[in-house]
KEGU-17595 format. One line per 5 residues: for each residue x, y, z of N, C-alpha, C. Coordinates in pm, 1 decimal. Example, Ala and Ser with C-alpha at 12.3 -4.5 7.8 and 13.67 -1.06 7.14 Angstrom:
BEGIN
1319.0:-569.0:780.0:1230.0:-450.0:780.0:1320.0:-330.0:780.0; 1285.0:-225.0:708.0:1367.0:-106.0:714.0:1290.0:3.0:787.0
END
This chain:
BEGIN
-4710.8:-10525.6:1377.3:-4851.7:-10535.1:1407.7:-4929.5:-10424.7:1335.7; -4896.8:-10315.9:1324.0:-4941.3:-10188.3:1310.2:-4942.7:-10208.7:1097.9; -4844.5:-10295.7:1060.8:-4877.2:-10321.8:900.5:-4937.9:-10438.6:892.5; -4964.1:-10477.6:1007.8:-5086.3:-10610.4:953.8:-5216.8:-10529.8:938.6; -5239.5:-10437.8:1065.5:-5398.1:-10394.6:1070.5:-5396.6:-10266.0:911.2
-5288.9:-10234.9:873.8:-5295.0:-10138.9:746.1:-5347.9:-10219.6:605.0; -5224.9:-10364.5:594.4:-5247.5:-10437.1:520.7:-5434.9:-10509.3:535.4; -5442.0:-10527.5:599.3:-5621.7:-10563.1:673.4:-5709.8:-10477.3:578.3; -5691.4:-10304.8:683.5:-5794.9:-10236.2:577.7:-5785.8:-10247.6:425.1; -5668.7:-10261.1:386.0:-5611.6:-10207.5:276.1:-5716.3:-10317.9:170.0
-5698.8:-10442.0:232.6:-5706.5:-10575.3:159.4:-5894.5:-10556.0:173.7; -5955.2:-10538.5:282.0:-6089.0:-10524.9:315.8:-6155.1:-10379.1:248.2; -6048.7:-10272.7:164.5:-6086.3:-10172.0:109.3:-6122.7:-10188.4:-29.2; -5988.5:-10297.9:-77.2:-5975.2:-10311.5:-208.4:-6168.9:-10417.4:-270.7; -6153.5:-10505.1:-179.4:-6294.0:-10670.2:-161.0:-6381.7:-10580.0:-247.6
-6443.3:-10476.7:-117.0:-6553.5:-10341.1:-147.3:-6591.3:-10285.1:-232.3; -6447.2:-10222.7:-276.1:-6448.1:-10133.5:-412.3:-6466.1:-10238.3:-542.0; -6398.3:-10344.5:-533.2:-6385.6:-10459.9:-583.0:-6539.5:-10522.3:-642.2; -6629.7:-10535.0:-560.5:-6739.9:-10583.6:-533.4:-6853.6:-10457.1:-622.2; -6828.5:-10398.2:-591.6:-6859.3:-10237.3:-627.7:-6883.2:-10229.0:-783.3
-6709.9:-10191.2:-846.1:-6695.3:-10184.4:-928.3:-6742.9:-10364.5:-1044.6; -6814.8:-10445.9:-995.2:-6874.6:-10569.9:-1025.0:-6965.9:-10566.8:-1070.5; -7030.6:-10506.3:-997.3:-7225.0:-10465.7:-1007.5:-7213.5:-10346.8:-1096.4; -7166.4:-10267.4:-1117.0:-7213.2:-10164.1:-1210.2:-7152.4:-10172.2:-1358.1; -7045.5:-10306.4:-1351.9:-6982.4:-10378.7:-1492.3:-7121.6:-10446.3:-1562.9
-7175.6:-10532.2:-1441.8:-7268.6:-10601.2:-1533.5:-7414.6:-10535.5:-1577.0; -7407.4:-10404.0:-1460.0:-7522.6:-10360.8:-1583.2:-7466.0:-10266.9:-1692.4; -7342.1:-10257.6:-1752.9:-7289.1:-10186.2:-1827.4:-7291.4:-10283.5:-1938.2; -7288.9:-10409.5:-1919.9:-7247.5:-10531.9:-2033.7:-7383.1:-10522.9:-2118.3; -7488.2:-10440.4:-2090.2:-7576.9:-10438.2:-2158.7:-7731.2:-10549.0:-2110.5
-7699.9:-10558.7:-2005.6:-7813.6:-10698.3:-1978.1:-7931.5:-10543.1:-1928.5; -8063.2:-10580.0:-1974.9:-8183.5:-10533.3:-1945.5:-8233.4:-10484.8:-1827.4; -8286.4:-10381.0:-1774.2:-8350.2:-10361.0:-1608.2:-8461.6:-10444.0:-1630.3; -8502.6:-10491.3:-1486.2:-8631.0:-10631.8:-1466.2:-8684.8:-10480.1:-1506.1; -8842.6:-10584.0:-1477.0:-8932.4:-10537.0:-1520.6:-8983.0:-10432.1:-1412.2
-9040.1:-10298.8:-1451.8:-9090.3:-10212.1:-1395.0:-9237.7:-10279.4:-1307.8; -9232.2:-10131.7:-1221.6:-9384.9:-10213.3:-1121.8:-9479.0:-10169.5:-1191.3; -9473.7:-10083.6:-1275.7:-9605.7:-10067.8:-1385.4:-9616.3:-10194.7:-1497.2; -9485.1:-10207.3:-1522.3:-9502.1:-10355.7:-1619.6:-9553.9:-10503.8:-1571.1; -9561.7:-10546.4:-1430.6:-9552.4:-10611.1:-1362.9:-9740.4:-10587.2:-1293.7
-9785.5:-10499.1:-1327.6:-9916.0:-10444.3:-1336.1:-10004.5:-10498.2:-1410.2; -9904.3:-10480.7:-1549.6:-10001.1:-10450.5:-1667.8:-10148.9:-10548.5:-1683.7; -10228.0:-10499.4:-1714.8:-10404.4:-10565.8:-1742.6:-10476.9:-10619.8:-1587.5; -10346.8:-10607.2:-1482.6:-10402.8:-10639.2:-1338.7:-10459.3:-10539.4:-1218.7; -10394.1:-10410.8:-1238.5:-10423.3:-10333.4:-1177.4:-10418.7:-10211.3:-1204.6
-10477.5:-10089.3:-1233.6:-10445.9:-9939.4:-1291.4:-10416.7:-9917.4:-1219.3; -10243.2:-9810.0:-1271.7:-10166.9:-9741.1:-1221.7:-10196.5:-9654.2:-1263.0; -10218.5:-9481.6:-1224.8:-10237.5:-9360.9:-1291.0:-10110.4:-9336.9:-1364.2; -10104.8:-9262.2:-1510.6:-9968.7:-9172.3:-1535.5:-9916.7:-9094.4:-1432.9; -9801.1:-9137.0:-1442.1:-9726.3:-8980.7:-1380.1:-9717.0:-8985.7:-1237.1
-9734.8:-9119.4:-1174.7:-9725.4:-9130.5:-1036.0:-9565.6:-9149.3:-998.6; -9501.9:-9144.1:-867.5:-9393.9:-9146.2:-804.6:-9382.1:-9283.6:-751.4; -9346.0:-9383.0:-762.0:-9340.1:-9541.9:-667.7:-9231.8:-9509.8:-562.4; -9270.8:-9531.1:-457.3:-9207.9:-9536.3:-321.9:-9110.1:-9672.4:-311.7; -9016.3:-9700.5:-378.4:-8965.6:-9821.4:-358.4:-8902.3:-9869.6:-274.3
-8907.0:-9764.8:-158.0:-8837.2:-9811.4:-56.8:-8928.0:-9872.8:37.8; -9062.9:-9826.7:22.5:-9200.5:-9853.7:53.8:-9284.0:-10013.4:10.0; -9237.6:-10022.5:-105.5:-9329.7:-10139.3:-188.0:-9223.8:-10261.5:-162.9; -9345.7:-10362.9:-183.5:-9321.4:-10461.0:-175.3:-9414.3:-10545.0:-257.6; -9302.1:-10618.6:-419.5:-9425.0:-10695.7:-472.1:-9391.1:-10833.5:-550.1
-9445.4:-10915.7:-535.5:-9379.9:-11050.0:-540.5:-9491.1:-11096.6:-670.1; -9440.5:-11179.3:-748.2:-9484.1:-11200.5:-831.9:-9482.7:-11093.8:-987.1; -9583.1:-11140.6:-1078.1:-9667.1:-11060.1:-1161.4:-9787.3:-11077.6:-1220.7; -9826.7:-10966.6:-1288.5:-9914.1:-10997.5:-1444.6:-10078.6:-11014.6:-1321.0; -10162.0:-11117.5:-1368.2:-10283.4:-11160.1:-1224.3:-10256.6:-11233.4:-1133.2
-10113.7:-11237.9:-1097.8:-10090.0:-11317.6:-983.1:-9984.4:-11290.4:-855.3; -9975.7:-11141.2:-869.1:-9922.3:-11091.1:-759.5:-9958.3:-11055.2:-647.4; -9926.0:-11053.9:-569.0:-9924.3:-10990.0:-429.8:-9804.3:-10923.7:-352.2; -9844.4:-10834.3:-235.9:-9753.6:-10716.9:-210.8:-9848.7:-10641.5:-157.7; -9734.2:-10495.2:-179.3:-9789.0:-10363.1:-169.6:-9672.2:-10242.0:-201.2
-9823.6:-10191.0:-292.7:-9759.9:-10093.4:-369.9:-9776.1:-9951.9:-363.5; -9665.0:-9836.9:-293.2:-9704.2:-9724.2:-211.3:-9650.3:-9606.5:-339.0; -9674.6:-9496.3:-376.3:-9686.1:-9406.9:-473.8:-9760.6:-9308.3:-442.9; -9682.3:-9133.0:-499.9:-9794.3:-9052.6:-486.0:-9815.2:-8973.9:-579.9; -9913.5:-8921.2:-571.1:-9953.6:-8899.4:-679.8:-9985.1:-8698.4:-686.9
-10026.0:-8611.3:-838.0:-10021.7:-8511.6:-751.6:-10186.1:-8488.8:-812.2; -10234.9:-8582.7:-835.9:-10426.0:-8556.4:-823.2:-10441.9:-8563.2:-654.0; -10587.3:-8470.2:-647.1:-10611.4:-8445.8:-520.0:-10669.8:-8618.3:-478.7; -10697.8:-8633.8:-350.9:-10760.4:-8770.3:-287.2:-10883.5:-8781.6:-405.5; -10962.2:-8681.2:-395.6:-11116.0:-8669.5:-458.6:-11118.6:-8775.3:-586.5
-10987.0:-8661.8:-660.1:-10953.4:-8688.8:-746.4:-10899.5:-8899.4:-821.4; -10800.8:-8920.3:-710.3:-10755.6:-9048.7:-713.5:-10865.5:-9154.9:-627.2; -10967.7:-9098.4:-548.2:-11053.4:-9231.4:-466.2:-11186.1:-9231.4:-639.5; -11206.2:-9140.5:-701.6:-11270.7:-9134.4:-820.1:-11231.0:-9232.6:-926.2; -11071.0:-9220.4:-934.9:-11017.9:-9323.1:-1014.3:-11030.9:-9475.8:-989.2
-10995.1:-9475.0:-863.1:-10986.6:-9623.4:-783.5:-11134.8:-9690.2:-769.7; -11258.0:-9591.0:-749.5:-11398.1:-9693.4:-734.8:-11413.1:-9688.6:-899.7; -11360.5:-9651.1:-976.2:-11388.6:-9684.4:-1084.1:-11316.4:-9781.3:-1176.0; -11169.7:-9722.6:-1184.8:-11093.3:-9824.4:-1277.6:-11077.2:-9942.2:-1263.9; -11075.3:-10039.7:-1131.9:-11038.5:-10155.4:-1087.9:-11152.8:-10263.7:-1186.1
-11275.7:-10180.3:-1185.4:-11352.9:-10261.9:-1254.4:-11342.0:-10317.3:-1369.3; -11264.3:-10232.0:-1458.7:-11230.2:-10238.3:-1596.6:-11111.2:-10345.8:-1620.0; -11090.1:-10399.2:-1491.2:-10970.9:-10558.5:-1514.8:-11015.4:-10635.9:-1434.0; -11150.5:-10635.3:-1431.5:-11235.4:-10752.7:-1339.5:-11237.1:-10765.6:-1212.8; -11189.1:-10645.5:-1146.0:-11200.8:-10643.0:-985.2:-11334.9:-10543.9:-928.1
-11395.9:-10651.3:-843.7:-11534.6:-10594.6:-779.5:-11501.0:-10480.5:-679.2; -11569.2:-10403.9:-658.2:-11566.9:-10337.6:-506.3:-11675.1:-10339.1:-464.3; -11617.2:-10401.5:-318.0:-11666.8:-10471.8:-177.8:-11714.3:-10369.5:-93.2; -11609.8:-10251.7:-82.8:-11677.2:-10153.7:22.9:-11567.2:-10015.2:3.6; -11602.1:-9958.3:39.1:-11547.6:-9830.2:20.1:-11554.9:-9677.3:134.1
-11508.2:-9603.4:188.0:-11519.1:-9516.8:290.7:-11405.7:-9388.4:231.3; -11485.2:-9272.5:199.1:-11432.2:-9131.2:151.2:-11453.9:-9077.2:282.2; -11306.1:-9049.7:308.5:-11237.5:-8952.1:434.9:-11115.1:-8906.1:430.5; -11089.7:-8831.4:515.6:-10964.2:-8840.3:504.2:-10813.0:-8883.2:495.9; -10860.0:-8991.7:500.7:-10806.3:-9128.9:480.1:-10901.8:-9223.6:406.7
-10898.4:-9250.7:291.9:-11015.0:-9328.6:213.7:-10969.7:-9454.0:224.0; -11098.7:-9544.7:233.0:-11029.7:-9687.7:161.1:-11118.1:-9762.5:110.5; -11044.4:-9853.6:-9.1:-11140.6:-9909.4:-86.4:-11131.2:-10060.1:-108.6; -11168.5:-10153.4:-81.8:-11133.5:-10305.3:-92.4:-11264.7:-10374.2:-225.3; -11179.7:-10446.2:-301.4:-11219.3:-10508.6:-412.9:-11138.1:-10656.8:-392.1
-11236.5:-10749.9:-486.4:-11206.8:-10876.9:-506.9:-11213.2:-10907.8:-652.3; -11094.4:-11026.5:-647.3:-11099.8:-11064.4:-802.6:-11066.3:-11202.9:-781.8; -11165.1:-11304.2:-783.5:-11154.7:-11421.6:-811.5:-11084.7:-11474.2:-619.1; -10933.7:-11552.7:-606.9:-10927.2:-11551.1:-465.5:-10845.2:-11486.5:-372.6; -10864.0:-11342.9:-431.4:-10748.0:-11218.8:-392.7:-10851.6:-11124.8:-364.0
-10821.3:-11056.0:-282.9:-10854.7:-10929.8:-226.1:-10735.8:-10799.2:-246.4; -10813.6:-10686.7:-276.9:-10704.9:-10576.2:-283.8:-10778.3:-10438.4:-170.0; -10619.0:-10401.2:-120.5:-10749.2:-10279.9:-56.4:-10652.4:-10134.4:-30.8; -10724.5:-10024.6:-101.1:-10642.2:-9913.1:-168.8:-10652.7:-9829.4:-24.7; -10570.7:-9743.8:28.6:-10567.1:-9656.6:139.6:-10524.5:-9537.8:40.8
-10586.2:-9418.2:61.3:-10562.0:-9304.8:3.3:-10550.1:-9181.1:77.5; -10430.4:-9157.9:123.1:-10440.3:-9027.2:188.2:-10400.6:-8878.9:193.8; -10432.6:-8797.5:174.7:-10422.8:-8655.9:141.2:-10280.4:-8614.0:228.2; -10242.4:-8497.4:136.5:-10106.1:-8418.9:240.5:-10151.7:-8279.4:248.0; -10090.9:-8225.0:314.5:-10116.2:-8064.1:284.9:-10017.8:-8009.1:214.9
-9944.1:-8087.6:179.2:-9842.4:-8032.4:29.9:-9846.0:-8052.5:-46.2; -10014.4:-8110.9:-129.3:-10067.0:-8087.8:-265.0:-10047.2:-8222.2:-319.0; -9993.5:-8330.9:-243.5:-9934.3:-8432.6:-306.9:-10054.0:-8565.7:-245.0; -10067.1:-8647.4:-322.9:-10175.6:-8786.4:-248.6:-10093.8:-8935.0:-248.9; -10107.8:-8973.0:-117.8:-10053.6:-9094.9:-134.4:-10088.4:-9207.5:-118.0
-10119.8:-9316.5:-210.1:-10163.8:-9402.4:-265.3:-10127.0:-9543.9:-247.7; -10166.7:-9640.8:-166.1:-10084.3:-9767.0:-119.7:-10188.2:-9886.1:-147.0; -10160.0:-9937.9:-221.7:-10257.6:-10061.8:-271.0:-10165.2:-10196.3:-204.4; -10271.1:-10282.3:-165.9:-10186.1:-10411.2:-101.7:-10263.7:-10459.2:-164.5; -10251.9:-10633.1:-182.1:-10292.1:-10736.6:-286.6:-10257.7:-10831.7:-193.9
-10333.8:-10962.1:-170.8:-10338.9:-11064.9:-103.0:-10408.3:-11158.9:-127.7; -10381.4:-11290.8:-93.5:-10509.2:-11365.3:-97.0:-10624.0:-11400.6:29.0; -10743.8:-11465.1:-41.9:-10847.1:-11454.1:44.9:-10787.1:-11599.1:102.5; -10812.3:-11562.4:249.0:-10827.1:-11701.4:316.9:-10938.1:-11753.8:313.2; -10934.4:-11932.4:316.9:-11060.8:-12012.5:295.7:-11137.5:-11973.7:466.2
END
């Protein structure tokens, strides 16, 4: 009994490692990483340089002008600094802003065609800003 439950782990150790050593073959065979969440952005939404993506945080389905999600990152411009960027840049890829509120917690909601986006920006006291854009569509 006692070399069945050995043989068990043994066989349920090998699957694992097995499984393991699988996944890090095939990205060794040379196949490409998908596409980044800045690439998956591109001409739809400004991302600042030099930001951090929270990927344990985000969530984003789709691409290009037809995604939706949310996308959490921080950044090390102050709030001032990044709610400056956000009422401004969105415009420059055809997204309106709807309304906007500078606090300590900022937020900014824009529309583009039948999507809504709406940026939450909030300050740390460790110099760092963090930045969470969600993307959705408008209900009729």
């Amino acid at each position: 009994m006692f070399a069945k439950r050995v043989l068990g782990v043994f066989l349920a150790a090998m699957l694992v490692t097995g499984c393991a050593s699988n996944s890090g073959a095939q990205a060794d065979k040379g196949q490409p990483p998908g596409p980044t969440i800045e690439q998956r952005l591109a001409g739809d939404f400004p991302i600042p340089a030099g930001v951090n993506i929270d990927q344990d945080r985000s969530l984003m389905l789709g691409g290009g002008s037809a995604w939706t999600g949310r996308i959490v990152f921080s950044t090390s411009s102050s709030p001032n600094e990044a709610f400056l960027f956000y009422r401004d840049q969105p415009k420059s890829a055809g997204w309106s802003l709807v309304a906007s509120s500078f606090s300590k917690a900022s937020v900014l909601t824009f529309t583009k065609g039948s999507r809504s986006a709406t940026i939450q920006i909030d300050g740390s006291t460790f110099g760092s800003t963090t930045i969470s854009i969600t993307v959705g569509t408008l209900s009729n």
